[in-house]
C-alpha positions in Angstrom: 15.4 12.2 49.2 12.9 12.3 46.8 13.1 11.0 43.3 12.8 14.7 42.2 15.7 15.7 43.6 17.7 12.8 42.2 17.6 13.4 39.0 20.3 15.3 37.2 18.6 18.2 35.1 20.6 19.3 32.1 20.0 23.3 31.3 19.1 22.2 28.0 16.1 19.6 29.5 14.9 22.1 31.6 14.4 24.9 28.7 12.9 21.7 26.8 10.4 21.0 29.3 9.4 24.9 30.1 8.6 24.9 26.4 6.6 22.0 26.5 4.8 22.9 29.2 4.0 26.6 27.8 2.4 24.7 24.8 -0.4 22.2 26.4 -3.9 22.1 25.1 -5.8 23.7 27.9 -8.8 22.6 28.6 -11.5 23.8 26.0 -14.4 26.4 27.6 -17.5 24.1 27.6 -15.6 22.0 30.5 -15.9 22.7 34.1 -12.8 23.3 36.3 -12.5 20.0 37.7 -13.9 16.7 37.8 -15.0 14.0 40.2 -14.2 10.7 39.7 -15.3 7.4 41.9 -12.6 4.9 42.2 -12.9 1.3 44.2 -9.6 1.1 45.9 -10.5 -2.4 46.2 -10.9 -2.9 42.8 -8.7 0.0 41.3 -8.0 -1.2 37.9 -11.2 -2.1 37.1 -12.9 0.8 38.6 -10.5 3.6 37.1 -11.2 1.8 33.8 -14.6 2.2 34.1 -14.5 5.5 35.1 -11.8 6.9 32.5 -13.3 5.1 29.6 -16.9 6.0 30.0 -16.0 9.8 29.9 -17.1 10.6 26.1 -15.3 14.2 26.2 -11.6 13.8 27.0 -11.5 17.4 27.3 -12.7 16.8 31.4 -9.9 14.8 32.1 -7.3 18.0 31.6 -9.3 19.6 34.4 -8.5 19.2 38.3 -9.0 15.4 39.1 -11.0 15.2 42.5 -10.6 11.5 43.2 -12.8 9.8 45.7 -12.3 6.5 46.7 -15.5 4.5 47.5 -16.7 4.6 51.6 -13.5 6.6 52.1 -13.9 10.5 53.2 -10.9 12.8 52.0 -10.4 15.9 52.0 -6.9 16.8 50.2 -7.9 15.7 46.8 -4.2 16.8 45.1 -2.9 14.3 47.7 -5.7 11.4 46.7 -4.7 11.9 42.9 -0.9 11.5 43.6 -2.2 8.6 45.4 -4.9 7.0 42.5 -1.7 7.3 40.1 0.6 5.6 42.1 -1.7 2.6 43.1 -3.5 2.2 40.0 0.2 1.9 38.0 1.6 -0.5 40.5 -1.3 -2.7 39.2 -2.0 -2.2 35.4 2.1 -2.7 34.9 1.8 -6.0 37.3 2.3 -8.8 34.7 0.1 -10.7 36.8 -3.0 -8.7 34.9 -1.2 -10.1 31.3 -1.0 -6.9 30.0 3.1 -6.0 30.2 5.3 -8.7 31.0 9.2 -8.7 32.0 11.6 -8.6 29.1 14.2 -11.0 30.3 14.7 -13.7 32.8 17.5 -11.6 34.2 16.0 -8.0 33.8 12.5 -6.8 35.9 11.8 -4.2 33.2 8.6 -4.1 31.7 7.6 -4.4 27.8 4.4 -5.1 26.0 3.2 -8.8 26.1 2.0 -9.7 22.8 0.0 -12.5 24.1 -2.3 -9.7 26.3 -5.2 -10.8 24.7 -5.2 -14.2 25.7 -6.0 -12.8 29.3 -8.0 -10.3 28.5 -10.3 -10.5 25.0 -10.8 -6.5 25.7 -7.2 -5.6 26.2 -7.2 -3.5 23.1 -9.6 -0.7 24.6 -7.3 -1.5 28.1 -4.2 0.1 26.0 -6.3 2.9 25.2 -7.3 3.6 28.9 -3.4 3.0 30.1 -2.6 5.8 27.1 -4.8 8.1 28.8 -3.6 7.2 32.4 0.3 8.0 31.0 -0.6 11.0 29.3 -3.0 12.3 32.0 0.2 11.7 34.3 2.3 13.9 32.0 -0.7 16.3 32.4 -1.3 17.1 35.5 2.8 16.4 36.4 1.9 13.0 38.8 4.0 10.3 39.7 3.8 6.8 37.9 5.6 4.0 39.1 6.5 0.7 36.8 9.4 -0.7 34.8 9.5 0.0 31.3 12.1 -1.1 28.4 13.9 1.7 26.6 12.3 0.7 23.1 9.0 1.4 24.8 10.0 5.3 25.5 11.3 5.1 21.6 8.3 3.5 20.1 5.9 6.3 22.1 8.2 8.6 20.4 8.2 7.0 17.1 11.7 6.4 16.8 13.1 3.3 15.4 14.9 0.3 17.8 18.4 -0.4 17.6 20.6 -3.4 18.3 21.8 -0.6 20.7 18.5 -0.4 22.6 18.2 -3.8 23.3 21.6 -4.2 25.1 19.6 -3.7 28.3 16.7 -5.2 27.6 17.9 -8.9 26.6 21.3 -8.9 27.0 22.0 -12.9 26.2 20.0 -12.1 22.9 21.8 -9.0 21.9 25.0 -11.0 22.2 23.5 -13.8 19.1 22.8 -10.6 16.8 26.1 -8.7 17.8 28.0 -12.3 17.0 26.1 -12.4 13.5 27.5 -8.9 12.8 30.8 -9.6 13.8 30.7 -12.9 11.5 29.8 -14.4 8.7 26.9 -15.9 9.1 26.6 -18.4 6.0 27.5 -21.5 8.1 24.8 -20.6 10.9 22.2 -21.9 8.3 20.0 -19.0 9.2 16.8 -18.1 7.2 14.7 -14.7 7.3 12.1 -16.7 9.8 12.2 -16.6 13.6 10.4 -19.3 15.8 8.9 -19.2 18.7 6.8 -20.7 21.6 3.2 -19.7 21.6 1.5 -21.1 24.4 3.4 -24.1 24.0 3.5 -24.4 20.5 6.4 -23.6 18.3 5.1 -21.4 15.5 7.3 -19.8 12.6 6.7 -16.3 11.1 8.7 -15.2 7.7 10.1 -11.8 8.8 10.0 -11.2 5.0 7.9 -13.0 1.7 8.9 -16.3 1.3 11.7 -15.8 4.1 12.1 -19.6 4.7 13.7 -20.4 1.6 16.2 -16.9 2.2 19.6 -17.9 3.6 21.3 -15.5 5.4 24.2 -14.3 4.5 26.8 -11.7 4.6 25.2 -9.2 2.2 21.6 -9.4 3.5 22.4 -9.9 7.4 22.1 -6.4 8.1 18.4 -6.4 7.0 18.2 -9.8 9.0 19.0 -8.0 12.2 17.1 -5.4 11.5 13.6 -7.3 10.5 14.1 -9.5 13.7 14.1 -6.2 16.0 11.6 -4.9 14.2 9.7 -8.2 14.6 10.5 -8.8 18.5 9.7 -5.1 19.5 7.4 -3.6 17.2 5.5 -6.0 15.1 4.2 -8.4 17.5 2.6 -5.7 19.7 2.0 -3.2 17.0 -2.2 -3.6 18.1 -1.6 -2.8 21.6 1.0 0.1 21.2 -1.3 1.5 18.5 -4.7 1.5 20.9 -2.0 3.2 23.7 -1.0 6.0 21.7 -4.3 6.5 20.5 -5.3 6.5 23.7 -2.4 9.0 24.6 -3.1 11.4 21.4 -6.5 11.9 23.0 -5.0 14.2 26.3 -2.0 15.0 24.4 -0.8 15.5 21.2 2.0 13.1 20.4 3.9 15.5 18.3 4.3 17.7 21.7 6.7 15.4 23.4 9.2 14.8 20.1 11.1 17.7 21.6 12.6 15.2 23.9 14.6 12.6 23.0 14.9 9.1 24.5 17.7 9.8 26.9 16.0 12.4 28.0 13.3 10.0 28.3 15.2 7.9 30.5 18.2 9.0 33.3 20.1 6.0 34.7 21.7 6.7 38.4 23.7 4.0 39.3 21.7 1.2 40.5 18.4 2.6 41.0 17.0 4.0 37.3 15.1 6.9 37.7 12.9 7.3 34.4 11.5 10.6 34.1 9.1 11.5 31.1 8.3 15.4 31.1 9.1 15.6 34.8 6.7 11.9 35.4 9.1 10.1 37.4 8.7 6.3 37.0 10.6 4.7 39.3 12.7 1.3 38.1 15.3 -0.8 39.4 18.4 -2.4 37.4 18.7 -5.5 39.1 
């Protein structure tokens, strides 16, 4: 069974998506119909970044995609693109590059890792290029397979993160902030800092002016919670997710996929969590 045929469509996603759909940029005139590009399967990530970001005029990138992979001979390009999509995203989302890492010891989905460029010094313009490889997917209606947090979808759409959205994501640490809603929290001696472990330093960062002389309490708690959520998901990668929407922006307008919204974005089946972004399906697993 295919991952297609999985997922439940509601009438109302499907008139969404025919809209959207209707209303892509075509490519502009002065473009051919298609174009080539060389890919080392041996090297894929480097290679498809080369080849992606050295294209001046995006406009190319909307046209057919003939892939051809280095001392290979292929014939059924559709079938090589699928393929390029699929093999290239199994390797940009591996943590092992430093660009995503997992959200939680006990969850295999993917976020943003803010220390990226301690890996790689040029992993702002790699954001840009992985943009363009999501949008391009959306494009040309390929499959991309990785495991992405919810607050990811919501920050591509510009939406704002929840304690809600993080019950999946870290579920020990939505339990603290759910227990400091539920409580007073004026004998937790909590101040409007968080700290944390940077390469095995412990760091502080004020969430707010002079946050480390701020005592939370019952009255301010709420904006508490909601500066440490906006620290954790948005603030600390704010670079990176700002060079991938850029990068995005560039193939498609951003504003296009707001008719969606992010549980749209996402369908859970059961154990095996089919995430499907204008009929991309990225495959994920709850574990």
């Amino acid at each position: 069974m295919t991952a297609k045929s999985t997922v439940p469509h509601s009438r109302d996603y499907e008139e969404k998506y025919r809209l959207f759909r209707s209303h892509l940029p075509r490519p502009e005139a002065h473009v051919g119909p298609q174009i080539e590009l060389h890919i080392n399967r041996k090297d894929i990530v480097e290679s498809s970044f080369r080849a992606i970001m050295s294209i001046k005029d995006v406009e190319v990138l909307k046209t057919r995609l003939w892939i051809v992979f280095d001392g290979e001979q292929g014939l059924d390009y559709d079938r090589l693109s699928r393929e390029w999509f699929l093999i290239l995203s199994r390797e940009i989302f591996n943590p092992y590059y430093g660009f995503f890492e997992y959200s939680a010891l006990d969850n295999y989905a993917l976020q943003i890792n803010p220390l990226s460029g301690v890996f790689n010094e040029e992993h702002i313009k790699y954001f840009r290029f992985i943009g363009r490889i999501i949008a391009m997917t959306i494009y040309h209606e390929k499959l991309l397979e990785a495991f992405f947090i919810r607050p990811f979808y919501k920050m591509l759409l510009s939406k704002s993160i929840t304690l809600a959205d993080i019950e999946s994501v870290d579920h020990e640490y939505c339990q603290s902030l759910k227990y400091i809603v539920d409580n007073d929290p004026a004998d937790l001696g909590l101040y409007f800092v968080v700290n944390e472990e940077v390469l095995g330093e412990l760091r502080e960062h004020e969430l707010k002016p002079d946050g480390q002389h701020i005592k939370v309490t019952e009255q301010n708690k709420q904006e508490y919670i909601d500066l440490l959520i906006n620290y954790r998901f948005v603030q600390r990668i704010a670079l990176q997710m700002n060079a991938l929407k850029k990068g995005f922006q560039e193939i498609l307008p951003l504003e296009s996929i707001k008719i969606f919204d992010e549980e749209e974005v996402e369908v859970c089946n059961q154990k095996q969590e089919i995430v499907f972004f204008q009929n991309v399906y990225i495959l994920a697993a709850n574990k």
